[in-house]
C-alpha positions as CSV (number, residue, x, y, z in Angstrom):
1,X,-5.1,100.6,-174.6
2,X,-2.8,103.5,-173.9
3,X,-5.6,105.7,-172.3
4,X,-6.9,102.8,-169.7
5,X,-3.2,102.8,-168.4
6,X,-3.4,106.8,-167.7
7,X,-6.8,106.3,-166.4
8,X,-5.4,103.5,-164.0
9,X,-2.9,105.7,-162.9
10,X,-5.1,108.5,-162.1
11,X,-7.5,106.7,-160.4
12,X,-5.0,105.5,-158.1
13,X,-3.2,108.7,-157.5
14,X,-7.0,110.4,-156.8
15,X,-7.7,107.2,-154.5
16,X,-3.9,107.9,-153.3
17,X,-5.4,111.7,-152.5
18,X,-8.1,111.3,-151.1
19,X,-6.9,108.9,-148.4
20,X,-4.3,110.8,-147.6
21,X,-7.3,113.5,-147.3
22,X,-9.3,111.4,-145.1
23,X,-6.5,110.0,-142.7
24,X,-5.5,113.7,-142.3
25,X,-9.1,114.9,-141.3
26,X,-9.2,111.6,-138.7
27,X,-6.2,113.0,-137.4
């Protein structure tokens, strides 16, 4: 389905955020 691709998508970019979140706080 169309909507689990998007949902894929903007899971990863959130997981992609967060990281990026976290690796700049342990900085």
């Amino acid at each position: 389905a169309l909507w689990m691709t998007l949902l894929k998508k903007v899971l990863k970019a959130a997981a992609k955020a967060l990281n990026a979140v976290l690796v700049g706080a342990n900085a």
